[in-house]
C-alpha positions in Angstrom: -16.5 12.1 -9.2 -14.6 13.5 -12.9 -13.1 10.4 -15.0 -9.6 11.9 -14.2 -10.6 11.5 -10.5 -11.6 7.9 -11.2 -9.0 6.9 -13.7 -6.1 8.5 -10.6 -7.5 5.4 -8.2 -6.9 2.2 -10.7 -3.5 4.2 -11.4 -2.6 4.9 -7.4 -4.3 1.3 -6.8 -1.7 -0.2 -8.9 1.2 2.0 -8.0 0.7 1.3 -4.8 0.5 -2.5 -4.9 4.4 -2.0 -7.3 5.7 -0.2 -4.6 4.6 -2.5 -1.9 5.8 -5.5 -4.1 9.3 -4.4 -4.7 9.8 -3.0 -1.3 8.7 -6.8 -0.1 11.7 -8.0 -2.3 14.3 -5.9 -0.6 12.7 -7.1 2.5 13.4 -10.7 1.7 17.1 -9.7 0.2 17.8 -7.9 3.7 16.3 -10.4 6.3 17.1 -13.6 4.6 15.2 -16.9 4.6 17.0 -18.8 8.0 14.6 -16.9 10.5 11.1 -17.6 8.9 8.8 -15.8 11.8 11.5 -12.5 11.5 10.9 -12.1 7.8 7.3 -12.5 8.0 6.9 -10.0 10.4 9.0 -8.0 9.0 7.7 -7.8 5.7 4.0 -7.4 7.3 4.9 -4.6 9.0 7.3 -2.9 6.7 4.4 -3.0 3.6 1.9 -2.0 5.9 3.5 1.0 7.3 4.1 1.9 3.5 0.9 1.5 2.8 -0.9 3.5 5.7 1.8 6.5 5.2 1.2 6.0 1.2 -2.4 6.1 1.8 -2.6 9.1 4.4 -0.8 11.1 2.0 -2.8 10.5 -1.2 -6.0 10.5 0.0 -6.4 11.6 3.5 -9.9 11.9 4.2 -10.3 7.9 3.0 -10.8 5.2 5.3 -8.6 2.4 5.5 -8.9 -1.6 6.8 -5.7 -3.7 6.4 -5.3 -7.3 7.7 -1.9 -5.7 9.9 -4.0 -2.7 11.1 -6.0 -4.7 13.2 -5.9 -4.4 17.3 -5.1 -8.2 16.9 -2.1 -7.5 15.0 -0.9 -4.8 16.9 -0.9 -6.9 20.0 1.3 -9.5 17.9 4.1 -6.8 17.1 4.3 -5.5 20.8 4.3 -9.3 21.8 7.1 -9.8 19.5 9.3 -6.4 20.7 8.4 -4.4 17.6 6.6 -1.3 17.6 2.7 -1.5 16.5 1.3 -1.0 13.4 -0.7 1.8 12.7 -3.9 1.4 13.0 -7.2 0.8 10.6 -9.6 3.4 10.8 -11.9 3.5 14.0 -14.7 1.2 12.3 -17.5 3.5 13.1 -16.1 6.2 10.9 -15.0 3.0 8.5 -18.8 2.1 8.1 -20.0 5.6 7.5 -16.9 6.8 4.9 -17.7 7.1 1.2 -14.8 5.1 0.0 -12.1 2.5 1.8 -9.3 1.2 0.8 -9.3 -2.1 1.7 -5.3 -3.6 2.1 -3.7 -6.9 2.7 0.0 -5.8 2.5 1.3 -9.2 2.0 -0.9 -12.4 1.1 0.8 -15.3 1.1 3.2 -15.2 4.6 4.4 -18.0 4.6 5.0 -18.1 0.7 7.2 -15.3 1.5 9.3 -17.0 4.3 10.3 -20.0 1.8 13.3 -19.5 -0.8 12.0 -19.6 -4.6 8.7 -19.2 -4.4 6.9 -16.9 -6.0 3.1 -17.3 -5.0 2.7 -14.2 -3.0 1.1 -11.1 -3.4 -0.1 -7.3 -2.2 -3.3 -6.3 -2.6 -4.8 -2.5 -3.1 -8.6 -2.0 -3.8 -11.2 0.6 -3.2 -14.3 0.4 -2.4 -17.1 3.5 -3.0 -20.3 3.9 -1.4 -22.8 4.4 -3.6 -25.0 7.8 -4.4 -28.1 5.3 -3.8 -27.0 3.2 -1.0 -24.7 0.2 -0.6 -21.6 0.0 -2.4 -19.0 -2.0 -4.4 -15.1 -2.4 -5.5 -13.9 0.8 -7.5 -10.9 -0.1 -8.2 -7.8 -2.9 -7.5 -4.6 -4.1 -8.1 -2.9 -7.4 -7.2 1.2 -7.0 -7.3 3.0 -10.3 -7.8 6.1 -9.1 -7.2 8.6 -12.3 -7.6 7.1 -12.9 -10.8 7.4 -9.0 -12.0 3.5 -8.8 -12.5 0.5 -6.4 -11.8 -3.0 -7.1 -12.2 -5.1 -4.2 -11.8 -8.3 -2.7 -13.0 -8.9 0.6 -15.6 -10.7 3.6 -15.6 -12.4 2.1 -18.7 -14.5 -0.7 -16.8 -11.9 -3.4 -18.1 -8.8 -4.8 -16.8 -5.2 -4.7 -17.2 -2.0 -7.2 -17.1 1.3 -5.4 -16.7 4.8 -6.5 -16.9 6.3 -4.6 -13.8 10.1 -5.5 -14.2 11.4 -9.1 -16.6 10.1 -11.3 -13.6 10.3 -15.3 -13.6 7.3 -17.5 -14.8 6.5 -19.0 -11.2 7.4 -22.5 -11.7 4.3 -23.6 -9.2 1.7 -21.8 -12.0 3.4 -21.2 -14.9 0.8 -22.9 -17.7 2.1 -23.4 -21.5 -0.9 -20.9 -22.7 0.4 -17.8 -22.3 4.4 -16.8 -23.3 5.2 -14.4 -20.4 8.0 -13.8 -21.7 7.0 -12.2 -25.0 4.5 -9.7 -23.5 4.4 -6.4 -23.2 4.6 -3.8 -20.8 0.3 -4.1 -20.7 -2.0 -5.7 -22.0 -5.9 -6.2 -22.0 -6.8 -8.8 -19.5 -9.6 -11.3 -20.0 -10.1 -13.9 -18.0 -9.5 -17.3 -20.8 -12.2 -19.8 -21.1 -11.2 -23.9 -19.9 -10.5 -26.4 -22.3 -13.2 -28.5 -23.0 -14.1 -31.2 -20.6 -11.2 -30.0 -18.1 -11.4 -28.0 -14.8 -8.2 -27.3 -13.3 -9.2 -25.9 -9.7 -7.0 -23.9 -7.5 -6.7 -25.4 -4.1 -4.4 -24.5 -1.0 -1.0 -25.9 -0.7 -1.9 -26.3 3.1 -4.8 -27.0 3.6 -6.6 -30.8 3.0 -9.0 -29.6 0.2 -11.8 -32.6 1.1 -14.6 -30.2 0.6 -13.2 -29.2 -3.2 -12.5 -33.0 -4.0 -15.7 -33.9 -2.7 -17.8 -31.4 -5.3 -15.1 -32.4 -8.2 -16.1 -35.8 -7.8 -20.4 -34.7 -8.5 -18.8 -32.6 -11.9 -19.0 -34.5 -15.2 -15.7 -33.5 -15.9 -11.7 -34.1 -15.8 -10.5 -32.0 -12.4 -7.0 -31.6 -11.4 -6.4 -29.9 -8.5 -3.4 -27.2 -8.7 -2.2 -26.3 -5.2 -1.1 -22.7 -5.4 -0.2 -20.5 -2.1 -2.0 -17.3 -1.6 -5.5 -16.5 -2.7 -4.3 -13.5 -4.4 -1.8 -15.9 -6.5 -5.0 -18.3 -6.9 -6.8 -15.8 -8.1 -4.5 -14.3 -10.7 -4.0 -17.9 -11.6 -7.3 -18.1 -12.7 -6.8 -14.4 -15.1 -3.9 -15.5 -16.3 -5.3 -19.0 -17.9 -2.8 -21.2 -15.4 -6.2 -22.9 -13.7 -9.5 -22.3 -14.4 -11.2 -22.2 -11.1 -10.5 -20.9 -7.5 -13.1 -22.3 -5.0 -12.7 -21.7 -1.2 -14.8 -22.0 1.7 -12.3 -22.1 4.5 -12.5 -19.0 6.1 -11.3 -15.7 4.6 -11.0 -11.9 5.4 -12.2 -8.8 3.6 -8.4 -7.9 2.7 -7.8 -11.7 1.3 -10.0 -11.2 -1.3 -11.0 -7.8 -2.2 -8.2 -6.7 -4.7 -8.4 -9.7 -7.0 -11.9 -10.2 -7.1 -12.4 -6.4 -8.1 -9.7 -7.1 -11.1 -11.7 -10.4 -11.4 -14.9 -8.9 -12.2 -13.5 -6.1 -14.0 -11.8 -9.2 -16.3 -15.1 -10.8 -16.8 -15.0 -13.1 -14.8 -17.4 -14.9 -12.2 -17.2 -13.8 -8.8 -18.9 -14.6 -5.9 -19.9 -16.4 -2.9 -19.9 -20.2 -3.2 -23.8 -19.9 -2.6 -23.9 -18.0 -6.0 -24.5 -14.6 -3.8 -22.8 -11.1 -4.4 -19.6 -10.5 -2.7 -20.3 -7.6 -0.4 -17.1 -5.5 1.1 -17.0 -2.8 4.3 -19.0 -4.7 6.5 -19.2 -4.2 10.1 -17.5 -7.7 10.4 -15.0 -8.6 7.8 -15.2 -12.2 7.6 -15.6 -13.3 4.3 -15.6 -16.7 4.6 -15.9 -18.4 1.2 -15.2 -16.8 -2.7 -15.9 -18.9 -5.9 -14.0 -17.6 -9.2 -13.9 -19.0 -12.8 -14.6 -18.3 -16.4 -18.8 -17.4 -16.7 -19.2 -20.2 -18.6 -18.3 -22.4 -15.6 -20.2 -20.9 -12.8 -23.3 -23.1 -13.1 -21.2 -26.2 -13.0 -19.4 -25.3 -10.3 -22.4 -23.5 -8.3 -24.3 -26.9 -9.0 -21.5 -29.1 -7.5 -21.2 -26.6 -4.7 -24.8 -27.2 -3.9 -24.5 -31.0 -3.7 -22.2 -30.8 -1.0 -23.0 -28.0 0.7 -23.1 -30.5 3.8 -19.7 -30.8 3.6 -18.4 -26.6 3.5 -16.2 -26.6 6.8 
């Protein structure tokens, strides 16, 4: 593959996940927030059938495996009167394709449904098979469109935080470390190291997070816990310096993930399994069930803890 070649997937990774985002907005501004179930569904479907035609257009020999293409979901929309969503690709061509895109057209549903907030996000990544077998994340971008924000990886191995339109602070995340409001267009994008003695962890807003208190309790440190909606919000929480950690062993899909952690890695940051093991993507099955993701410098503690309570992982 030519650099142009490469450097046209971060760009139509990110592009994409824009698109997606504002569409999503004018979904919300149509459909209004008094019928929660029709504006999820709505917004599902509406950025998935963007992204499939998006998709089929740009690159039309890839593969493609969204969380609204599944057989699962179609049998929700015709449930529900609406037409199906497209479908993902048939899985045994999925398994055998040289590269996947790998969609979760919006994370954070019910985030979405609920007026004023902002914790939502689309997610775009590719993943390549490699020349000598296996294969990783290529490229991603994570859209935060109510807060005006793409993450998303570059053709130079690094990572990139752009301003998409003037976008809100999200009052749920929004950290005193970093003036939003004074950035530019893009910027570099490192993930920030934590404050001495502190560990502010990511945790779901939902969700009890018994197993997370349970290893911040064997860490010899201060931990606050910072509930925070969708994992991809979690996740860019932990880029942009608004927590430091995002530890999860709940039960997660391929699509929930993929997208940040390639902008993760590509950030410098830790990502893996909460065993300390490789995050692998295209899988015949794809439940992913638990991610870890922090500064390097934190990944021992935090593997360590995890390992003293493994008992405990739901």
């Amino acid at each position: 593959m030519t650099v142009d070649a490469a450097a046209d997937d971060h760009e139509l990774a990110a592009e994409l996940a824009g698109t997606a985002g504002r569409l999503l907005l004018d979904v919300r501004d149509e459909v209004g927030f008094a019928d929660a179930r029709a504006l999820k569904d709505a917004g599902d479907l509406r950025s998935h059938e963007y992204l499939m035609a998006a998709l089929a257009e740009r690159c039309p020999g890839d593969a493609v495996l969204s969380e609204e293409g599944r057989s699962a979901a179609a049998g929700k929309r015709t449930g529900g009167g609406e037409s199906a969503p497209t479908r993902n690709t048939a899985d045994a061509e999925r398994l055998t394709a040289d590269r996947v895109w790998i969609i979760d057209p919006l994370d954070g549903t019910r985030e979405f449904s609920e007026e004023g907030r902002r914790d939502w996000a689309v997610h775009v990544a590719l993943w390549r098979r490699d020349p000598a077998g296996g294969g990783r994340l290529a490229a991603g971008a994570v859209a935060l469109p109510a807060q005006g924000l793409i993450l998303r990886t570059d053709a130079t191995g690094g990572a990139s935080l752009v301003r998409d339109d003037a976008g809100d602070p999200d009052p749920v995340t929004a950290g005193s470390r970093r003036a939003r409001g004074v950035l530019p267009r893009e910027v570099p994008l490192h993930v920030p190291a934590p404050d001495a003695g502190k560990l502010r962890i990511a945790v779901s807003r939902t969700r009890p997070p018994e197993f997370v208190q349970r290893m911040a309790d064997q860490i010899d440190l201060d931990v606050e816990m910072v509930p925070i909606g969708s994992a991809g919000a979690k996740i860019s929480a932990v880029l942009l310096g608004e927590v430091d950690a995002y530890v999860h062993a709940g039960g997660q899909y391929e699509w929930d993930s993929a997208a940040p952690a390639a902008v993760a890695l590509a950030a410098g940051a830790h990502a893996s399994r909460v065993d300390g093991a490789a995050l692998e993507y295209n899988r015949e099955d794809p439940r992913l069930p638990d991610i870890l993701v922090c500064h390097p410098m934190s990944a021992s503690t935090l593997l360590t803890g995890i390992g003293s309570v493994s008992g405990a992982l739901p």
